[in-house]
Each structure stands twice: as structure tokens, then as C-alpha cells.
C-alpha positions in Angstrom: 0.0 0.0 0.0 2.9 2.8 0.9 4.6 1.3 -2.2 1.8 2.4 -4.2 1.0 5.8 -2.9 4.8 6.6 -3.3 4.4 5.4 -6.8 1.2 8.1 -6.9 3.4 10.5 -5.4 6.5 10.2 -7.8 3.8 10.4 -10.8 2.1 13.7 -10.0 5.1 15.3 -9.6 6.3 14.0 -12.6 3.3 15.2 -14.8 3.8 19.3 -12.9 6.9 19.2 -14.0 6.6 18.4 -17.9 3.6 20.3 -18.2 4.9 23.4 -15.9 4.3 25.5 -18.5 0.1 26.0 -18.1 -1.1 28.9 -17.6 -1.5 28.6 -13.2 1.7 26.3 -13.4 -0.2 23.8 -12.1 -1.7 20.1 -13.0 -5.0 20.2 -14.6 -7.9 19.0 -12.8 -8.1 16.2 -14.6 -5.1 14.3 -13.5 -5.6 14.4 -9.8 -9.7 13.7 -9.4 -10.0 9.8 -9.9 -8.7 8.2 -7.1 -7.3 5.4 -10.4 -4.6 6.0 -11.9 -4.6 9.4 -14.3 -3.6 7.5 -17.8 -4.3 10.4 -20.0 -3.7 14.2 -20.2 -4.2 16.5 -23.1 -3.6 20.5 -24.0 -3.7 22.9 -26.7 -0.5 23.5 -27.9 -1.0 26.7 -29.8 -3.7 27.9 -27.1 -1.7 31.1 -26.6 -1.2 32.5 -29.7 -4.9 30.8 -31.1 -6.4 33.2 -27.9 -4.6 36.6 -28.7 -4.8 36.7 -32.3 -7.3 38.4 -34.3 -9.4 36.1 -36.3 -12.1 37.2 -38.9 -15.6 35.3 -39.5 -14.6 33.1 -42.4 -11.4 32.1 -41.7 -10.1 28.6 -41.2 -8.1 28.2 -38.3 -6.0 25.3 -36.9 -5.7 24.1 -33.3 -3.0 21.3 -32.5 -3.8 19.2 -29.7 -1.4 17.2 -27.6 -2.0 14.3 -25.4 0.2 11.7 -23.5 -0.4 8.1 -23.0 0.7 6.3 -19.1 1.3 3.0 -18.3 0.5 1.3 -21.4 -2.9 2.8 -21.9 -4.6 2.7 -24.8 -6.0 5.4 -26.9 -9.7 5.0 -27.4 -11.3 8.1 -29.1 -12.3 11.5 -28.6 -15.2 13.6 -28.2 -16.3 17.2 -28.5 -18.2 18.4 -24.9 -21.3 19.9 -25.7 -21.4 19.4 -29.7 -20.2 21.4 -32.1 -22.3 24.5 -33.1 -22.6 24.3 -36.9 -24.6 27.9 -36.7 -21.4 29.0 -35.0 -18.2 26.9 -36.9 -17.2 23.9 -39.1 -15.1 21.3 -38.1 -13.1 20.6 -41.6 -11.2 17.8 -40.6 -13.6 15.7 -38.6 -11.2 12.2 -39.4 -7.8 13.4 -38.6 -5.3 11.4 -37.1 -3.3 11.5 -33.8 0.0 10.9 -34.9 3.4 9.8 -32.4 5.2 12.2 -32.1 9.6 12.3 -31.4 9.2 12.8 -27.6 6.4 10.5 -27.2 3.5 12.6 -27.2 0.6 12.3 -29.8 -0.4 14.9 -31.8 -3.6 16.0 -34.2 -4.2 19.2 -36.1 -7.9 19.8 -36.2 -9.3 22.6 -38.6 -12.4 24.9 -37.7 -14.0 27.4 -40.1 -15.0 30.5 -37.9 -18.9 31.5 -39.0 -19.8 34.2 -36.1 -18.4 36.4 -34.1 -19.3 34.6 -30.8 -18.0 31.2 -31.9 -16.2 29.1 -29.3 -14.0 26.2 -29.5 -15.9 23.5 -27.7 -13.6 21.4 -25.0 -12.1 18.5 -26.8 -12.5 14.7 -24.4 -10.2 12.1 -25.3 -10.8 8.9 -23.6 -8.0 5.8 -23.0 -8.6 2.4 -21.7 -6.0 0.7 -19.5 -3.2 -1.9 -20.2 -5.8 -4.2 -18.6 -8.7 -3.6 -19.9 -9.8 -2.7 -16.4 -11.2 0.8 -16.9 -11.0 3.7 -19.0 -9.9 7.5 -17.9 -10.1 10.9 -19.9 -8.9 14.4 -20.2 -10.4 17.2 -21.8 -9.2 20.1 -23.1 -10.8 23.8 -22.2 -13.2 25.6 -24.3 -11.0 28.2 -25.8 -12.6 31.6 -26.6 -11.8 33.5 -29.6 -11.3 37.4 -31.0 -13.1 36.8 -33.6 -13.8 40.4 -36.2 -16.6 40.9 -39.1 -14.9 42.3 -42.3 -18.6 42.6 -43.4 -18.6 46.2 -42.8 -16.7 46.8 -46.0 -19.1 47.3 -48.4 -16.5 45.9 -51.3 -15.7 43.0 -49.2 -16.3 39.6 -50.9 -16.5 37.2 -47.9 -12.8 36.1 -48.7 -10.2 35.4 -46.3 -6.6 34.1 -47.5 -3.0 34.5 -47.5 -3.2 35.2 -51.2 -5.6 35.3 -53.6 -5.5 36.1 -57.2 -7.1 36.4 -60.8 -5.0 34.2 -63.1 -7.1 34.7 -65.9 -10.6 36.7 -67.2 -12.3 37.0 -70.0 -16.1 38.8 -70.7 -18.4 38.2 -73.5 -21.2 39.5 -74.9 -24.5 37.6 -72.9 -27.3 39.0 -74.2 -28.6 42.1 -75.6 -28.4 43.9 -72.5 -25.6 42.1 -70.1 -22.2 40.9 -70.5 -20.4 37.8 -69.0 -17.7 37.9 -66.7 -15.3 35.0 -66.4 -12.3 34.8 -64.7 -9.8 32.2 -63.2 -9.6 32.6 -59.2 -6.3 31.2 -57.1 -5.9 30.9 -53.5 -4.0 30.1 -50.3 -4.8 29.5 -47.3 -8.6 30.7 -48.0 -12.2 31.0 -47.6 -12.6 30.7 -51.4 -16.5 29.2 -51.4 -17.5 32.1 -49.3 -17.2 34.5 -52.5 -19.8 36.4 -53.6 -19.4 40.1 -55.5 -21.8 42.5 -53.6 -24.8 43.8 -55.7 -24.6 41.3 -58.4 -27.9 39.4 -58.9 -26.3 36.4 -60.7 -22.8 34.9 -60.0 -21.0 31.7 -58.7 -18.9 29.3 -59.0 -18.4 27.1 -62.7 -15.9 25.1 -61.1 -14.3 24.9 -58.3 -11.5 23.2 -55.9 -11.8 23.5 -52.8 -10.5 20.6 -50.9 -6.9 21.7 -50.4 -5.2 24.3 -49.0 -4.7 26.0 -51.8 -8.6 26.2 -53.1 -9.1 27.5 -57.0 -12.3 28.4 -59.0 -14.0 29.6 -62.5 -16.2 32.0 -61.1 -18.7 33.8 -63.7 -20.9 37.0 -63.0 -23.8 39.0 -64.9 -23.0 42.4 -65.4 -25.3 45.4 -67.0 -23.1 46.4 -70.2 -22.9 50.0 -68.8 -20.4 48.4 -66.1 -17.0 49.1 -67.6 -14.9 47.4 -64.9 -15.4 46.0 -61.5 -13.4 45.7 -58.2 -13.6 44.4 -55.1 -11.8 43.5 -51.9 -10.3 40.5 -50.0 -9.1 40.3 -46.4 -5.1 39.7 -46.9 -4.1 37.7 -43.5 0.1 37.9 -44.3 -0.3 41.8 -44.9 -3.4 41.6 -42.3 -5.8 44.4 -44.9 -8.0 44.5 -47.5 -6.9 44.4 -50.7 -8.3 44.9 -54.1 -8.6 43.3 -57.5 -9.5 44.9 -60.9 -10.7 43.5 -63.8 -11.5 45.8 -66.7 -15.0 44.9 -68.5 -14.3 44.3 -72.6 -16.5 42.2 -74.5 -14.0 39.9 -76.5 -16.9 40.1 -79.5 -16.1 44.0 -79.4 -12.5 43.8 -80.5 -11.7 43.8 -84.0 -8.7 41.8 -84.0 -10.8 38.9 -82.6 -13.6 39.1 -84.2 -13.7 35.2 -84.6 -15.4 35.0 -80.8 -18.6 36.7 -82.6 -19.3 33.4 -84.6 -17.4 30.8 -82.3 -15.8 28.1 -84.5 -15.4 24.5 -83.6 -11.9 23.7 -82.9 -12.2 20.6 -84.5 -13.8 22.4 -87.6 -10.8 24.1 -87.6 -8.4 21.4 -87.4 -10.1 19.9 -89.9 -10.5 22.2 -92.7 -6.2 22.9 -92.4 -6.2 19.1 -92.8 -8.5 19.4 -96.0 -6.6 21.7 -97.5 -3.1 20.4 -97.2 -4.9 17.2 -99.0 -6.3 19.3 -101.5 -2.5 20.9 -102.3 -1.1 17.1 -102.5 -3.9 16.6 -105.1 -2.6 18.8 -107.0 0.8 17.8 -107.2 -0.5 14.9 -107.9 -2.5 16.3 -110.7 0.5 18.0 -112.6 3.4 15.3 -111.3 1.7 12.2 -112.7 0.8 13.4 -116.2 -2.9 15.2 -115.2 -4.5 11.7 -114.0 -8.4 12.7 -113.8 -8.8 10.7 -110.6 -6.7 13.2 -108.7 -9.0 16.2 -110.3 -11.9 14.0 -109.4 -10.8 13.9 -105.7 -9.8 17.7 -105.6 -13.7 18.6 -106.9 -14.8 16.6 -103.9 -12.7 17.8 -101.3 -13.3 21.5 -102.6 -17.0 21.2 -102.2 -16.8 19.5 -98.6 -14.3 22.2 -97.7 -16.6 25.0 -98.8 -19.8 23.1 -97.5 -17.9 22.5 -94.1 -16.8 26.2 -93.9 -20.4 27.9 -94.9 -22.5 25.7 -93.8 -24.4 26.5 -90.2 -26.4 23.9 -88.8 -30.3 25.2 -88.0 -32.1 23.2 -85.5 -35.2 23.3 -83.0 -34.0 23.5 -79.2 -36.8 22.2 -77.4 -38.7 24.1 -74.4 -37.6 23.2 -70.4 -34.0 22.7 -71.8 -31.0 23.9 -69.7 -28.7 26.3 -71.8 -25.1 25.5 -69.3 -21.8 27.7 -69.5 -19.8 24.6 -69.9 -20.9 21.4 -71.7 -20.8 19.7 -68.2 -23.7 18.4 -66.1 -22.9 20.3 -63.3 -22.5 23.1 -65.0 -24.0 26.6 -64.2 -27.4 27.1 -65.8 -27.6 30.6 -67.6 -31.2 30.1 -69.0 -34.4 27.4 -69.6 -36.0 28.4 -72.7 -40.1 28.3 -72.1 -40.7 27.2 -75.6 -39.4 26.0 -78.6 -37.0 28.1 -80.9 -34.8 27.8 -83.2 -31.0 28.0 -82.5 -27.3 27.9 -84.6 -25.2 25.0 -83.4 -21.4 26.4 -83.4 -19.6 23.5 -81.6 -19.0 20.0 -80.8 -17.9 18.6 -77.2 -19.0 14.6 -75.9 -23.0 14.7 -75.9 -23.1 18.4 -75.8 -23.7 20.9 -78.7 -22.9 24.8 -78.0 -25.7 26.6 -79.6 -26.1 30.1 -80.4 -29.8 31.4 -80.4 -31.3 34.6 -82.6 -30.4 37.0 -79.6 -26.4 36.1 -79.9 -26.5 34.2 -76.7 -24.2 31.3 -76.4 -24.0 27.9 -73.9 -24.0 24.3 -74.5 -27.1 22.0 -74.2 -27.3 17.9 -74.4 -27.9 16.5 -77.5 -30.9 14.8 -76.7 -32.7 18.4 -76.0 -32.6 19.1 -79.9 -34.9 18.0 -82.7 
């Protein structure tokens, strides 16, 4: 019995001393109120610096948690007290892994995405079972509160929060008789990227998107009134810790002279194809002249000439049915930019899979499944 409560005395003042570093310098509750055996004991590593930053609704924050493992105990699981408030934050990483770490400890990086202003990191329970089998003991870490700012008051704010983020590439085309279409290439680090939304614009989102690393990326599109000669707006920068801004100037490819092509879209292919023609329509010739005016090469240029003026001038009319979904790209997931409410006739301009991209009588452009023409 004395041998024991030695044994309890040597331990407790084993477990002050590594973790003499706490904030009252002294050992957590948790290791001294079972009259077993304390097996397990976790803390916030970062807790410090996590509690006196300034962090902005949005942004995704990471918490590393540390716990040790005594006398052969075994690591059951973990538990957040309480819940999780999704109204308040997102746990991104739900299945992380504690991994050993050098000096013995186990370590996990959990990921939360701040939604309010009066979010709080709920206590984290881990639970251990002993060598035995004979019972199980936990340790649970405290609720840590955060400073936590809305950037919302900035009126050019899009939502974003990142170490970087960036336009790679943008185009804008005519949409329809009144609007133009924005497109442009978004890149990220360390960000919010889904959050993004341009205030007072009616119709925007996201074609595609990436958004399961830590560098997120996008094609975002937006609607704007043809008036609208270029548009800005603002990202919170956390390395430079401001907003900054991004530019795009507003100028309808179909309005440039030098690429007038994009008013009458041409299929690559086509394109491709009619080059391909006509370097067969050259060796035809040579043929022609080289082997003594044989009429079977003649015969085959005449052919090839009128496929390569029929493939050239030719625009294929058809009837795109009512309900169907005109899309941005010929994808299924693709964003829908209109549903026809009856029939009318439209210009088919390109190829892609089971998608045609169709041009109807008011210029507008977008791809729609095959089966939705006639």
C-alpha cells in the first residue's frame, strides 16, 4: 500500500513538471480527481497564440492538440463536450489522425472554419482504456474563446479570407442584348474561397471549383449590366493583415476587331479539320500535274473542294426544345444561364461529348445535351 502511494506520489510530480508550463503552473484537474490511476492528459499546444490573435468570420483556423499516454494505456477516441455548433463553426477535418510524435506525445491538427463572431471552440474529451482492460480515464481540453472580427462592414468586401488570392485569368463576352459575362480564373492560399460572392450582383457563382486543399481554386462567372465598364472588389489579406483589391476591366471579346472570330465561335475541330482538307487538296494537285494530269486526282480535288466550302459555310439550323438547360460549360454540373419556355430555333457552333454549343437569334451562347434538340 505505501509502495503504491509513493508510486502516486513520484507520478504527480512528474506530470507538474513536464507540463509546468500552463497557464497557473499547475496540473489540470483532470489528473488528480480519480482516485485510479490518471492514464491520459491532453492540452492545446498553440492555445496562446490561437487566444490573442485576431481572427475574422470566415477564416479557417487550426488548433493542434497534444495528449500523452501512461502506463501502457490505450488510446480510445475523442469527443467534442457539448457538440459542435454548426450555426457557429465547421469542423473541416472531422477524421484526422493523432500521430506519435519524437518525444512521445501524440499529436492532431484539427481545422475549424470561424462562421460568427461569438464562436467558441468547444472542450475537446479524449478517452484511453487501460493496459488491462480494467477501466478507461479521460482528459479534456478547455473551451477556448476567440477574438473573432466581421470584415462585413466593407461594403467591397467579398467574404474572402486568405493569404493570397489572385485572378490568373478573365475573359467577358457578350451575354445578351443587355448584359455581359464575366469570367475569370480565381487562385488561392490559405482561404475561404466558397465564401465568394461580388456585392450587388444578382447572378454569379462558381463554374468550377477546388476546394478541398489548402490551396482552393475556382472559375467563377458574374452577370453584369453592359454599362459596367470594370469592377473591383476587396479580400481580407491575413500575411499583410488588410484588404486588398482586385481589378478586372470589363471588354466584350466580340467587341475587338482583332478577334472578331469570338462573334461566330468556330469548332476547334472544324478548324483542325478544314487545315487538314486543304493540305490534302494541295497534295492533289501535285498529284494532278506530277503524274501526267491523271483525272482521278481532279476527281478527288472537286470533292474535297466542295466539302471544304460546304464545311466552312454551312451552319447547322435546329429546333431546341422548351424546359431545356442552356449551361456555361458542356458539363452536367454546369451553371445554368437560361431554360427556354418554348421552342426556338437556335445555330449549333460547336462539338464537345454529348453536348452541342448553340447560339440562339439574340447572340446568346451555352451548351445543351444532345438529346434536348430536334
Amino acid at each position: 500500500m505505501k509502495k503504491n502511494l509513493f508510486l502516486s506520489i513520484i507520478f504527480i510530480l512528474f506530470c507538474h513538471f513536464l507540463y509546468s508550463d500552463d497557464d497557473n503552473g499547475s496540473i489540470p484537474p483532470s489528473m488528480i480527481d480519480s482516485n485510479k490511476a490518471k492514464i491520459i492528459y491532453v492540452k492545446v499546444e498553440n492555445l496562446d497564440e490561437i487566444s490573442k490573435s485576431s481572427i475574422y468570420v470566415g477564416q479557417n483556423i487550426k488548433i493542434t492538440y497534444s495528449l500523452l499516454l501512461f502506463s501502457n494505456a490505450r488510446f480510445v477516441g475523442t469527443e467534442f463536450v457539448g457538440g459542435i455548433d454548426e450555426n457557429q463553426l465547421i469542423l473541416r477535418n472531422p477524421n484526422t489522425k493523432w500521430k506519435l510524435s519524437a518525444d512521445g506525445s501524440y499529436q492532431a491538427v484539427y481545422e475549424y472554419k470561424i462562421k460568427t463572431t461569438d464562436a467558441i471552440i468547444p472542450p475537446l474529451k479524449v478517452i484511453a482504456l487501460s493496459s488491462d482492460g480494467g477501466y478507461s480515464d479521460s482528459s479534456t481540453s478547455p473551451a477556448i474563446k476567440l477574438n473573432i472580427i466581421d470584415l462585413y462592414q466593407n461594403k467591397k468586401y467579398v467574404g474572402v479570407v486568405a493569404d493570397e488570392l489572385s485572378v490568373s485569368r478573365y475573359r467577358t463576352k457578350t451575354y445578351d442584348n443587355l448584359n455581359n459575362i464575366l469570367v475569370f480564373e480565381l487562385e488561392s492560399k490559405n482561404s475561404n474561397l466558397e465564401d465568394m460572392k461580388i456585392p450587388n450582383v444578382p447572378k454569379q457563382g462558381f463554374e468550377s471549383s477546388n476546394f478541398d486543399t489548402d490551396n482552393p481554386e475556382g472559375i467563377y462567372y458574374c452577370i453584369l449590366p453592359k454599362n459596367i465598364q470594370d469592377i473591383s472588389f476587396e479580400y481580407f489579406s491575413l500575411q499583410e493583415d488588410k484588404f486588398k483589391t482586385i481589378k478586372m476591366r470589363i471588354i466584350p471579346v466580340d467587341d475587338i476587331v482583332s478577334t472578331q472570330d469570338d462573334v461566330k465561335p468556330k469548332n476547334n475541330f472544324l478548324l483542325f479539320s478544314n487545315i487538314f482538307t486543304m493540305v490534302i487538296l494541295i497534295l492533289l494537285l501535285i498529284a494532278y500535274f506530277a503524274f501526267k494530269r491523271r483525272k482521278i486526282f481532279l476527281v478527288l480535288f472537286v470533292i474535297l473542294l466542295v466539302y471544304l466550302l460546304w464545311n466552312t459555310f454551312y451552319t447547322q439550323q435546329v429546333i431546341l426544345l422548351s424546359g431545356s438547360k442552356i449551361r456555361i460549360l458542356p458539363t452536367y454540373n454546369s451553371t445554368i444561364l437560361e431554360i427556354p419556355t418554348k421552342d426556338e430555333r437556335v445555330e449549333i457552333i460547336d462539338r464537345h461529348g454529348k453536348y452541342y454549343k448553340i447560339k440562339t437569334d439574340d447572340e446568346k451562347t451555352g451548351w445543351v445535351d444532345k438529346n434536348d434538340i430536334k
